[in-house]
C-alpha positions as CSV (number, residue, x, y, z in Angstrom):
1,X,4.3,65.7,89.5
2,X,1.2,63.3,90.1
3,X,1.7,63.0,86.2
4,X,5.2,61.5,87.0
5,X,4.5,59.5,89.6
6,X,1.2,57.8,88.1
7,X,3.9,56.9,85.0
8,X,6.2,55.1,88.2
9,X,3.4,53.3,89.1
10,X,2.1,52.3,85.7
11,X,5.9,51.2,84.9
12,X,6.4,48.7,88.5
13,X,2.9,47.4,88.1
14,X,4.0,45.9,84.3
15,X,7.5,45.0,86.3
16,X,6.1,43.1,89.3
17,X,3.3,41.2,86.9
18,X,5.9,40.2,84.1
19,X,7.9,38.8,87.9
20,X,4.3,37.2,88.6
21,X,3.7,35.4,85.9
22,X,7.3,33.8,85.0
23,X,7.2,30.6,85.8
24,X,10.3,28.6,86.7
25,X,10.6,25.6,84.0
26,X,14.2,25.1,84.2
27,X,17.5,25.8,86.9
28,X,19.1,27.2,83.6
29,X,18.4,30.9,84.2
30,X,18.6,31.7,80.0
31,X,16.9,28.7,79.2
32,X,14.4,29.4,81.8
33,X,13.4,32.7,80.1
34,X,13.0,31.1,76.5
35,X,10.9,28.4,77.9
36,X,8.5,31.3,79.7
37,X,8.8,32.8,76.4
38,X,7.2,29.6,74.6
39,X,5.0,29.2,77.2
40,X,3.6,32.4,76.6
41,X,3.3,32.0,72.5
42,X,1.1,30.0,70.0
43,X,1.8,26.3,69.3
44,X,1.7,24.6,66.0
45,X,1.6,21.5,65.6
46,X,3.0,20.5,62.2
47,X,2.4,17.1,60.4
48,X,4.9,15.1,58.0
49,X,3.0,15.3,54.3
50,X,5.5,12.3,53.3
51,X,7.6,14.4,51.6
52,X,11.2,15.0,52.1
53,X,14.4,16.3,49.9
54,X,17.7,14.5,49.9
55,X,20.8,15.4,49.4
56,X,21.6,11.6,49.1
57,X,24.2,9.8,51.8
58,X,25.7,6.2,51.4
59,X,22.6,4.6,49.6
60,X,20.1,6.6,49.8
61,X,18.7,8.5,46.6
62,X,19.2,11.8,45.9
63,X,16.0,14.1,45.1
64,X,12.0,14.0,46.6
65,X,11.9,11.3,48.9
66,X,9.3,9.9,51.3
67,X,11.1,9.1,54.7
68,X,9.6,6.4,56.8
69,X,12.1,7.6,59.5
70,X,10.5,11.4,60.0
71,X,8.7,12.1,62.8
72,X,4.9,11.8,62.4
73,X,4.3,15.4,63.8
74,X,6.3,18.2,65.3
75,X,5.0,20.8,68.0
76,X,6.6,24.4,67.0
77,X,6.8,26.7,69.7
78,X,8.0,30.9,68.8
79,X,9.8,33.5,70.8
80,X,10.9,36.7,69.8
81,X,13.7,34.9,67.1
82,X,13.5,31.6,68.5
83,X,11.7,28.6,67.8
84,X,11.5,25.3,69.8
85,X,10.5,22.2,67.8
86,X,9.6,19.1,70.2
87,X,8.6,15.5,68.7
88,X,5.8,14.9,71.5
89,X,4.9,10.9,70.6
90,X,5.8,8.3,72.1
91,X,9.0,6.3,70.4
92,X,9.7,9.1,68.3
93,X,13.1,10.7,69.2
94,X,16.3,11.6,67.0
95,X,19.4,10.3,67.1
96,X,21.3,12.7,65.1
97,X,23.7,14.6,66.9
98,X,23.4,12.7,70.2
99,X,19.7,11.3,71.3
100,X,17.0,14.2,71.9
101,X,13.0,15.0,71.9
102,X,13.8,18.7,70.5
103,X,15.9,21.3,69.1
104,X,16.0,25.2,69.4
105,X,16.6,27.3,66.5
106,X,17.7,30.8,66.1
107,X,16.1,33.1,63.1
108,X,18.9,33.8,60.0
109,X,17.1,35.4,57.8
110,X,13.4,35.6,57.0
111,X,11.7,32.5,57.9
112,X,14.8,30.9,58.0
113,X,16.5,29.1,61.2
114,X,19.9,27.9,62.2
115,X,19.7,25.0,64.8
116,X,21.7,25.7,68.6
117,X,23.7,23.6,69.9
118,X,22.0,22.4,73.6
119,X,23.0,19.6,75.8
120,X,20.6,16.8,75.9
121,X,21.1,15.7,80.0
122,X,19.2,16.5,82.8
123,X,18.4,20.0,84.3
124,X,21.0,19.6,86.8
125,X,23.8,18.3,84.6
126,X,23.0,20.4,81.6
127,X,25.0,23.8,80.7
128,X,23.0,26.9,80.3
129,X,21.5,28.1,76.7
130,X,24.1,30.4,74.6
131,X,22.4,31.6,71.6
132,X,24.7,34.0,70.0
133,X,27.9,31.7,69.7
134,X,26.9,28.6,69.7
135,X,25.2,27.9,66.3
136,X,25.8,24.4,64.5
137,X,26.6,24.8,60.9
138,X,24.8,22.8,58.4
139,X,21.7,22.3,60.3
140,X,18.3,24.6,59.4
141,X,14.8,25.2,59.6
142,X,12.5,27.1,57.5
143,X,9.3,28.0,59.0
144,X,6.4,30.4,58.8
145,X,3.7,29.5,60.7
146,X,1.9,26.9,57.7
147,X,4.8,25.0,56.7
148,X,8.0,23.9,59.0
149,X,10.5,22.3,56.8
150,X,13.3,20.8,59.2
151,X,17.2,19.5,58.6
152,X,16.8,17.0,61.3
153,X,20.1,15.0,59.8
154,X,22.6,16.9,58.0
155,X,21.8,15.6,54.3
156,X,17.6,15.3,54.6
157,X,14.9,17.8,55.3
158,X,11.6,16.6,56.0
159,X,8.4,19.1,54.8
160,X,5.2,19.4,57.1
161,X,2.2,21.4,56.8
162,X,1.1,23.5,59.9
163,X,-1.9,25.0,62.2
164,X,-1.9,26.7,65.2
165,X,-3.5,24.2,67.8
166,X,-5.2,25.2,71.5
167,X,-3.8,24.4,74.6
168,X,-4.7,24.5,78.3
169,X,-1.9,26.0,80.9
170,X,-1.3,22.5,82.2
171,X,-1.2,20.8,78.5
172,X,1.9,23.3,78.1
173,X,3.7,22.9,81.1
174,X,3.5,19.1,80.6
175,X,4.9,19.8,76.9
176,X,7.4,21.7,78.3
177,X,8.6,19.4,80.6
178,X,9.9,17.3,77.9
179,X,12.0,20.7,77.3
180,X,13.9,20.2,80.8
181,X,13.5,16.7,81.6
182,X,14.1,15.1,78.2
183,X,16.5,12.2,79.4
184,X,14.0,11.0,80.9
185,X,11.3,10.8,78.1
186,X,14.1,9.5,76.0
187,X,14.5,6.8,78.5
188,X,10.8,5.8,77.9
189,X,11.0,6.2,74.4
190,X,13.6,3.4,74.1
191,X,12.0,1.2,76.0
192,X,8.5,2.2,74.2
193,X,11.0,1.4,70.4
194,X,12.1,-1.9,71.9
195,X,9.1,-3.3,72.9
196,X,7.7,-1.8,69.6
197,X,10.0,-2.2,67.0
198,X,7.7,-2.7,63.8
199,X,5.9,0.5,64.5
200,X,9.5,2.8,63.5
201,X,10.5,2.3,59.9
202,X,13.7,3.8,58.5
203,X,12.8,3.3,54.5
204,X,13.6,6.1,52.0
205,X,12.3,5.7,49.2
206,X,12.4,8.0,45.4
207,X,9.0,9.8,45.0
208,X,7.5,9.4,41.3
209,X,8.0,12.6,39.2
């Protein structure tokens, strides 16, 4: 009996600390759970190696390209068969599919990802996250903890190499802010672009075989 209860015990004590330890990112009860999960996981941080392929669209060429327009790095976050990819710099943000600093992706198949479709408002005037049926076609990731290559735009994917990188409890919750509150970073990062505009390129350009 003691036996029994010591196993209740052991079971509420892991309940009430998994309770303790959540952490309330976002209003959005399901997206609130994957942002505790990435809170929780190992960050990469994965940097363009000026390489991308291209399916070629209006002018651009078809084949290896190097794409001025990529994002200089990309910060990978994992949970369960999730990942989160945020561009973190200043300026950088895509405008594919509606104006954004990140994307969630759901597994396929091994080390492969299909992107989700998320709203890119404010907390309080975005919907919740709905994983299982609302997947965007034409849009993937392959990752694997080195490499991250990532559809961004439907007809380009962009290759990066990748390390798992440190980070401090506040360094997260300030990257995962950007998660929750991304209009407005996106806000900043126009601003940052028009003030700035030499420093974004958009050149594609036909590597040498």
């Amino acid at each position: 009996m003691s036996k029994i209860i010591s196993i209740k015990v052991f079971i509420l004590l892991i309940l009430f600390n998994e309770f303790a330890i959540s952490e309330e990112f976002s209003v959005r009860k399901d997206f609130n759970k994957v942002l505790n999960g990435f809170y929780k996981s190992e960050i990469y941080k994965c940097n363009y190696i000026d390489k991308s392929w291209s399916i070629g669209f209006e002018a651009h060429p078809y084949g290896l390209v190097k794409n001025d327009g990529a994002f200089k790095s990309i910060l990978v976050f994992e949970h369960k068969n999730l990942i989160g990819t945020l561009w973190p710099n200043i300026g950088e943000i895509s405008l594919e599919r509606g104006v954004r600093k990140y994307n969630i992706w759901k597994k396929n198949v091994i080390d492969e990802y299909q992107l989700i479709n998320t709203s890119h408002l404010s907390d309080q005037n975005s919907g919740d996250l709905v994983i299982d049926s609302n997947l965007v076609t034409g849009y993937k990731t392959y990752f694997d903890k080195k490499s991250l290559k990532i559809n961004v735009m439907s007809w380009i994917t962009d290759f990066y190499s990748c390390e798992e990188i440190n980070s401090s409890n506040f360094a997260r919750k300030k990257l995962l802010d950007i998660f929750v509150n991304q209009e407005d970073y996106v806000k900043k990062d126009f601003s940052y672009r028009e003030r700035n505009p030499n420093l974004f390129g958009n050149k594609i350009e036909l590597l040498p075989n």
